[in-house]
C-alpha positions as CSV (number, residue, x, y, z in Angstrom):
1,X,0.0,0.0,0.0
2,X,1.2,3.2,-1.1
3,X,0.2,5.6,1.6
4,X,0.6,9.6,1.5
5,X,3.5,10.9,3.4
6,X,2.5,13.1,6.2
7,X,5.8,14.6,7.0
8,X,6.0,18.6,5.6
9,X,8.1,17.9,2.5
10,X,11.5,20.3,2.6
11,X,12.1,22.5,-0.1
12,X,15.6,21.9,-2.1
13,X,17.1,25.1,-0.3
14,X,16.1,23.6,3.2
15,X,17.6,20.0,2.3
16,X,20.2,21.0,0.6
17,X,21.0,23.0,3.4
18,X,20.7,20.3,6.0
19,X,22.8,17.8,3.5
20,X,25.1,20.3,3.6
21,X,26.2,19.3,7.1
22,X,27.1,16.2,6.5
23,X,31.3,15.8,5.2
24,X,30.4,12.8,2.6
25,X,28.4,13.5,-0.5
26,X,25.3,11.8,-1.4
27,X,26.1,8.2,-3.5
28,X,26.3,8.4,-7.0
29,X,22.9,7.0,-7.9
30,X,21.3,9.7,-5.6
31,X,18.4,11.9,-6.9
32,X,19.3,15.4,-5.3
33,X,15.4,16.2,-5.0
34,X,14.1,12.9,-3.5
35,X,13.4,12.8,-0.5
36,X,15.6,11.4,2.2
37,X,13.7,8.0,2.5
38,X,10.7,6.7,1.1
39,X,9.3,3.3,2.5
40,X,6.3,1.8,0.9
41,X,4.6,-1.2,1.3
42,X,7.4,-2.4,3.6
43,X,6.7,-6.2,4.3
44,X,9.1,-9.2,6.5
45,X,8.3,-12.4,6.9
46,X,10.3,-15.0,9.4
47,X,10.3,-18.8,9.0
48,X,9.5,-20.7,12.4
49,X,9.6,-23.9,12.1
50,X,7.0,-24.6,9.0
51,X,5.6,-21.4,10.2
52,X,5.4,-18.3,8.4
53,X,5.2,-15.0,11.0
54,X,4.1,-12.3,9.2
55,X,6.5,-9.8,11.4
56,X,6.0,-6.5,9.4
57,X,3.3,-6.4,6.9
58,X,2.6,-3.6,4.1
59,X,4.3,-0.4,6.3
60,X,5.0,2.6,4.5
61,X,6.1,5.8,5.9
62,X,8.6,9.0,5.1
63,X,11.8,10.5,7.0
64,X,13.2,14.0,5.5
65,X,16.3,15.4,6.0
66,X,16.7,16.4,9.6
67,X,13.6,15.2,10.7
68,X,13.1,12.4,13.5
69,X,10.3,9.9,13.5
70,X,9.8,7.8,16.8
71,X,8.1,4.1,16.2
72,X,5.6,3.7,19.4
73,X,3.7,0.1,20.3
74,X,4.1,-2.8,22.6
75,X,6.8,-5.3,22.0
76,X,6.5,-7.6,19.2
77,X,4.3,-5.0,17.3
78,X,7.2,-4.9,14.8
79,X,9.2,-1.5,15.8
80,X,12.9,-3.1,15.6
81,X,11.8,-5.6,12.6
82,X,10.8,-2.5,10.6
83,X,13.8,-0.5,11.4
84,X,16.6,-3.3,10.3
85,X,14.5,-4.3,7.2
86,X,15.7,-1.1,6.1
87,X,18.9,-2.7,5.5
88,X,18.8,-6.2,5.5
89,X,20.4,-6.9,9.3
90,X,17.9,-9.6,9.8
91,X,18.6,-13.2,11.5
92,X,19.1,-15.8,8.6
93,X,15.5,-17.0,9.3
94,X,14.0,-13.4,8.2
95,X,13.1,-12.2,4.5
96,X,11.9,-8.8,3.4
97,X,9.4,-10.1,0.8
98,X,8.1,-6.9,-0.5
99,X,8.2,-3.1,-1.0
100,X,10.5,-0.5,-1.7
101,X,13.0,1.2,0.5
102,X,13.9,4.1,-1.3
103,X,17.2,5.9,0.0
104,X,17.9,9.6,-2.1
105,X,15.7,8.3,-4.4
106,X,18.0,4.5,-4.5
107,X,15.4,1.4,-4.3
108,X,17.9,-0.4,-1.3
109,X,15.1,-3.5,-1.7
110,X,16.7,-4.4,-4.9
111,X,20.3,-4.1,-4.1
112,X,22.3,-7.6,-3.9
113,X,23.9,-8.2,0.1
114,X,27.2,-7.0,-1.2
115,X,25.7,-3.7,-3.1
116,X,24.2,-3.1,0.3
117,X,26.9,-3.0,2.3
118,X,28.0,0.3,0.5
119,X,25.1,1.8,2.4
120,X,25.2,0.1,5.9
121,X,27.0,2.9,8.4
122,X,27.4,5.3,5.4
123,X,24.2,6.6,5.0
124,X,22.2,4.2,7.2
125,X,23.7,3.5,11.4
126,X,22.1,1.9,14.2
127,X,22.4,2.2,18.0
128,X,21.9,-0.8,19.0
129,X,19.6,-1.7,22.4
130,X,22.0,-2.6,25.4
131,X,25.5,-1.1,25.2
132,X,27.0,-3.9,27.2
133,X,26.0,-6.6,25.3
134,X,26.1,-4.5,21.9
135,X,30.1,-4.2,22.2
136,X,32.7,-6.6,22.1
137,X,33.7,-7.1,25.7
138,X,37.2,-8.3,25.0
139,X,38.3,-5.2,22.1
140,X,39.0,-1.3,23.3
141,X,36.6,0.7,22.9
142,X,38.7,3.0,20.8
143,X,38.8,0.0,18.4
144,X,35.8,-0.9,17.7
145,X,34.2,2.8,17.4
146,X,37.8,3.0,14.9
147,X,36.3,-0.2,13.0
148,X,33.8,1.1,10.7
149,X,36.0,3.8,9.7
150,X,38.8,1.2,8.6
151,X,36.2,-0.9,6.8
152,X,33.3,1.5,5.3
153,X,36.0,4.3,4.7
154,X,39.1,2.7,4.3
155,X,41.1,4.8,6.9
156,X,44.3,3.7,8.2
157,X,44.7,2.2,11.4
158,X,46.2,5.6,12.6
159,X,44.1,8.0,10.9
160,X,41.0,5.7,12.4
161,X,42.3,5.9,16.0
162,X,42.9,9.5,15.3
163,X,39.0,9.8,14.2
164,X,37.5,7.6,17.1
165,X,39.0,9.6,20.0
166,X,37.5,12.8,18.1
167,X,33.7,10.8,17.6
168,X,34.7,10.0,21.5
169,X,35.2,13.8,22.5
170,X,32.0,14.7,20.4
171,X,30.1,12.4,22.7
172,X,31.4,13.4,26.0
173,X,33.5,10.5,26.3
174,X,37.0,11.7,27.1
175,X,39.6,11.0,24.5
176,X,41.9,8.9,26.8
177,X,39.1,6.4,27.8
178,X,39.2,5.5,24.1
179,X,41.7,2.7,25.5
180,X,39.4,1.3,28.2
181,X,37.4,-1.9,28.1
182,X,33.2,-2.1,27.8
183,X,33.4,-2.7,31.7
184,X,35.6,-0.2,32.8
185,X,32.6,2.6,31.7
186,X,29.6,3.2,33.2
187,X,26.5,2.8,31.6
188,X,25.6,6.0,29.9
189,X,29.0,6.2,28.8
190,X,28.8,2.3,26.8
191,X,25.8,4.1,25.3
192,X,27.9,7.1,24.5
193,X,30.5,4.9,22.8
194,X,27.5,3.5,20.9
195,X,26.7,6.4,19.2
196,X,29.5,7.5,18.7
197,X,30.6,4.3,16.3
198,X,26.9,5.0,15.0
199,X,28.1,8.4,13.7
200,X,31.4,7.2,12.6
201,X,31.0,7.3,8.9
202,X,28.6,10.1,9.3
203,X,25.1,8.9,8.1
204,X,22.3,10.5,6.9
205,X,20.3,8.3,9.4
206,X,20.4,7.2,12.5
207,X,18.3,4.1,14.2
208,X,17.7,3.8,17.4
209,X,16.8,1.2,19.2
210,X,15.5,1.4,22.4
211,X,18.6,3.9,23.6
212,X,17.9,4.8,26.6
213,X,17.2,1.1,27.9
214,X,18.2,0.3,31.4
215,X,19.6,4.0,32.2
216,X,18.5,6.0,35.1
217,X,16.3,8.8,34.3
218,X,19.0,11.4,34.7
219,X,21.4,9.6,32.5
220,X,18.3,9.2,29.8
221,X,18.0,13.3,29.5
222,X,21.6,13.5,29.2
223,X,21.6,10.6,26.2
224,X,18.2,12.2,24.8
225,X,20.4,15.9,24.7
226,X,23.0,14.3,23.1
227,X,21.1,13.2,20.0
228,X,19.3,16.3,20.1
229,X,22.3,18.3,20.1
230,X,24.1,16.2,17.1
231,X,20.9,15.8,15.2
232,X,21.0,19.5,15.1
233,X,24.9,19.5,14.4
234,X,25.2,17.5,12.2
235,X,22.2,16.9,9.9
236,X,21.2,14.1,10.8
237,X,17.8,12.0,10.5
238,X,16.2,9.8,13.0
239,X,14.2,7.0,14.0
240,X,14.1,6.3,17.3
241,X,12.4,3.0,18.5
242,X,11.0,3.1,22.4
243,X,8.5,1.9,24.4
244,X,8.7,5.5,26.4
245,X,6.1,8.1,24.8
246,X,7.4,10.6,26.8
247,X,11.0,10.0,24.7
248,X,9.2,10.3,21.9
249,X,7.7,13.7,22.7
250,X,10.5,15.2,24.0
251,X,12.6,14.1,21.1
252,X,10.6,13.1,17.6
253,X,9.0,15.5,15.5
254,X,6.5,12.7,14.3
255,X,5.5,9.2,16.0
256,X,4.6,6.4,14.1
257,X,2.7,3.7,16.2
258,X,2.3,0.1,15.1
259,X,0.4,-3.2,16.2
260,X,0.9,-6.4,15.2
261,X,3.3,-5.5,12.5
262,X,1.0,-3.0,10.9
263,X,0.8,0.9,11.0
264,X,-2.3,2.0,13.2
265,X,-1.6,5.7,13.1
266,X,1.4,8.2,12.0
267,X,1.7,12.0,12.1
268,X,3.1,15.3,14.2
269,X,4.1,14.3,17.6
270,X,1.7,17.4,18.9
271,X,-1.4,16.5,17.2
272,X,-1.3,12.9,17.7
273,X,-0.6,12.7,21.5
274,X,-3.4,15.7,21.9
275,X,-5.7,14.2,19.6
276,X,-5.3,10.0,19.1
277,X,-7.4,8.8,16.9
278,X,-7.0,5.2,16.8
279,X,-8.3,3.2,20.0
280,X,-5.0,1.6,20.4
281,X,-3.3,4.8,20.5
282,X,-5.9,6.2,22.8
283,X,-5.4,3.5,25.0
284,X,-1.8,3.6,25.1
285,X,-1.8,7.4,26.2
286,X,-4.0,6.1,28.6
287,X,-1.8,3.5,30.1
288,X,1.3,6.3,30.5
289,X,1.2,8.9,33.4
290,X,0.7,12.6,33.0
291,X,1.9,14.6,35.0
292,X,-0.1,17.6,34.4
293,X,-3.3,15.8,34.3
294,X,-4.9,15.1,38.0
295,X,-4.6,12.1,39.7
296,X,-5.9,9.2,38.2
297,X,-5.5,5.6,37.8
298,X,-3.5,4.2,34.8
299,X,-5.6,2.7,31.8
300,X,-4.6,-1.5,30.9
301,X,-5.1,-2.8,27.4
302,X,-6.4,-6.2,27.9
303,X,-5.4,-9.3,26.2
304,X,-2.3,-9.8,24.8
305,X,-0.6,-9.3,21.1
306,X,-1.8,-11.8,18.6
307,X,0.1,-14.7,17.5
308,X,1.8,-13.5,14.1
309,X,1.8,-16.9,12.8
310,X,-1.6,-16.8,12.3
311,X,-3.1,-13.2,12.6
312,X,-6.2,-12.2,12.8
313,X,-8.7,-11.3,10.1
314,X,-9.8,-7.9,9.9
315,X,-7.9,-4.9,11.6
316,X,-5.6,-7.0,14.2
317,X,-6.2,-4.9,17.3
318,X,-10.2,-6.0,16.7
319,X,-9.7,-8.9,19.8
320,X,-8.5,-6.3,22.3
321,X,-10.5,-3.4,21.1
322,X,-13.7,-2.0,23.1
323,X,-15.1,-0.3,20.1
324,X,-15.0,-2.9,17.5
325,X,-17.6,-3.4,14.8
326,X,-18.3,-6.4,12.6
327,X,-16.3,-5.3,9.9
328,X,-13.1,-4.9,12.0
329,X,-13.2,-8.7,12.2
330,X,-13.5,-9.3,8.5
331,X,-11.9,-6.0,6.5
332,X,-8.2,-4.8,6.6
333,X,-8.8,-0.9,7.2
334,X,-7.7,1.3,4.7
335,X,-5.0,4.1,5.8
336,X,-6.7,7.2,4.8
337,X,-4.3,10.8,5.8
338,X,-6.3,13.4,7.1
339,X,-5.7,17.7,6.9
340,X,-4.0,17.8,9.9
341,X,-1.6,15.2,8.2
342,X,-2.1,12.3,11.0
343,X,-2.9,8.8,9.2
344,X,-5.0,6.4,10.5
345,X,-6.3,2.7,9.7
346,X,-9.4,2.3,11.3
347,X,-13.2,1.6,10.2
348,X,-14.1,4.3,12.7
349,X,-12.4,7.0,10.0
350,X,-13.4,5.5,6.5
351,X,-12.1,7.5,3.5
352,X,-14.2,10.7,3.0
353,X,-14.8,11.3,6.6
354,X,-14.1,14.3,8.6
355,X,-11.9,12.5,10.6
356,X,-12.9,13.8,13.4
357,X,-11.7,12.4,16.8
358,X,-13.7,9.7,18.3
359,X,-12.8,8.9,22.0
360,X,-13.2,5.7,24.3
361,X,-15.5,5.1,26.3
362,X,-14.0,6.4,30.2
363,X,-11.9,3.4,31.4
364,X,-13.4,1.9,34.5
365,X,-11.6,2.9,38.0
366,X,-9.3,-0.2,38.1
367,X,-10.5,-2.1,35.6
368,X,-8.3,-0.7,32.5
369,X,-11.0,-0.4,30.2
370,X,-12.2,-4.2,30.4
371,X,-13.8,-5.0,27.4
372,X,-17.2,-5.8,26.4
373,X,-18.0,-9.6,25.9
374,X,-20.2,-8.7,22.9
375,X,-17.4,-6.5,20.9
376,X,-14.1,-8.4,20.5
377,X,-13.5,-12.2,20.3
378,X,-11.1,-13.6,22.9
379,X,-7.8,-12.9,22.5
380,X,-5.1,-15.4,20.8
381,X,-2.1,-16.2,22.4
382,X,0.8,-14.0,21.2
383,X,4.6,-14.1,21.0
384,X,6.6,-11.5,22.8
């Protein structure tokens, strides 16, 4: 599915402006006035045993230059799958099996594994979830941010070094610890390394994935102010995968928020946090704490995730949703974009409606909004 992008499209002085940060130029296939990425109709499949899990299934969305996106929704909705389809770093068992990922205009979808390696680090870098296990416990950490440069740009050994206690400095690391082990640093410094060696062969984007993981709240700020601060510098594009909405408002310019490998909704950080549209956005905001709001108990969503091996007809949030209508249980919803740019799969917005909000019923002191008997069927089991 082709869906409209709902970013604000840059004009050619504004990216070429923003690409003009960056010290590599764009690849030689590039289109100057394409967008920075284009993903449509994005679609992973995994092979358990004579299985098929349908992990990521027909997800399109935009990224411009400078802009960060942040990928919202429970764990197994598909978030990291999405993200790494983008360049192939699957498990062997994992196919992207349709779609286009188009990079400056470059369909990456139909490049061989070797053409894509060209692109890995140079114009696409993750930061990978969980510094300590992410690094190579027994190599310096000087090295292995120095690696990349030695095999994407073809540094010397010296010049790398050289390079990697500079990326260090940039990061708040200081340049002498570029000689210390993955134990020897605390934990927001690991993650420091991370992106550092993520920004080695300075990209155009930047993934990541779950950053701020296991890092005290005052550690997260700094992290979150760091890759503020470079995206700024630098140019840079982001997607940032969390479970945390408040990361996501603090950091992203737009949220993306996905279930069960599909898009439910996508659009400005502002208007989709003020005004959800979907129920399982609605219900997510729910089940995080305001602290502006008044006291009240947390929302629940009920049920669990379905079993991706076999998932449901319909929209796949129907089993869990307290507003579902017989056609949820039987027709894919079509994404339709609204004015306010915020897209949305749900029957409750067909195309041509106003698209005007529709909230919840009030959740039920306790009870998390317990769904009615009568509107959802009972929930499959699902994997993590």
């Amino acid at each position: 599915m082709t869906a409209e992008p709902a970013g604000v499209a840059r004009s050619a002085a504004d990216r070429a402006t923003i690409r003009g940060r960056r010290q590599w130029p764009l690849p030689r296939q590039a289109d100057p006035d394409a967008p920075l990425l284009v993903v449509e109709g994005l679609t992973t499949h995994f092979r358990l045993g004579g299985a098929t899990v349908h992990a990521v299934d027909d997800v399109s969305f935009t990224l411009e230059d400078g802009e960060a996106l942040g990928i919202a929704g429970e764990s197994g909705c598909g978030k990291t799958t999405t993200a790494l389809s983008l360049v192939r770093l699957l498990p062997s068992n994992a196919e992207v099996v349709g779609g286009s990922v188009r990079l400056f205009g470059i369909d990456l979808r139909t490049k061989s594994d070797n053409a894509l390696r060209r692109y890995r680090w140079r114009e696409i870098s993750i930061i990978f979830q969980g510094a300590m296990n992410a690094l190579n416990p027994v190599r310096r950490v000087g090295d292995q941010v120095a690696e990349p440069l030695i095999e994407r740009l073809g540094l010397s050994k010296a010049a790398a070094m050289t390079r990697a206690g500079e990326l260090l400095d940039m990061v708040g690391i200081p340049k002498g610890r570029a000689r210390a082990y993955p134990h020897e640093l605390s934990g927001g410094m690991r993650q420091r390394a991370m992106i550092a060696m993520a920004l080695a062969c300075d990209p155009a984007v930047v993934i990541g994935d779950e950053p701020t993981t296991a890092l005290d709240v005052m550690v997260q700020a700094q992290i979150l102010e760091l890759l503020e601060t470079l995206r700024e510098r630098l140019g840079l594009s982001l997607i940032l995968i969390t479970h945390d909405l408040s990361v996501i408002a603090e950091t992203c310019d737009r949220v993306m928020v996905m279930y069960a490998g599909r898009v439910a909704e996508e659009g400005p950080v502002g208007t989709v946090f003020a005004t959800p549209r979907h129920p399982y956005t609605q219900m997510l905001l729910r089940a995080f704490p305001d602290v502006h709001a008044g006291r009240r108990d947390l929302g629940t969503i009920p049920g669990t995730p379905p079993d991706l091996r076999k998932p449901p007809p319909g929209c796949r949030f129907h089993p869990r949703c307290p507003v579902a209508m017989d056609v949820c249980r039987t027709v894919t919803p079509p994404e339709v974009t609204f004015c306010d740019r915020v897209r949305v799969a749900c029957h409750l917005y067909p195309p041509g409606s106003d698209g005007a909000p529709r909230p919840l019923p009030p959740a039920r002191a306790g009870a998390g909004a317990a769904l009615p008997r009568a509107s959802a069927a009972p929930p499959e089991e699902g994997a993590s």
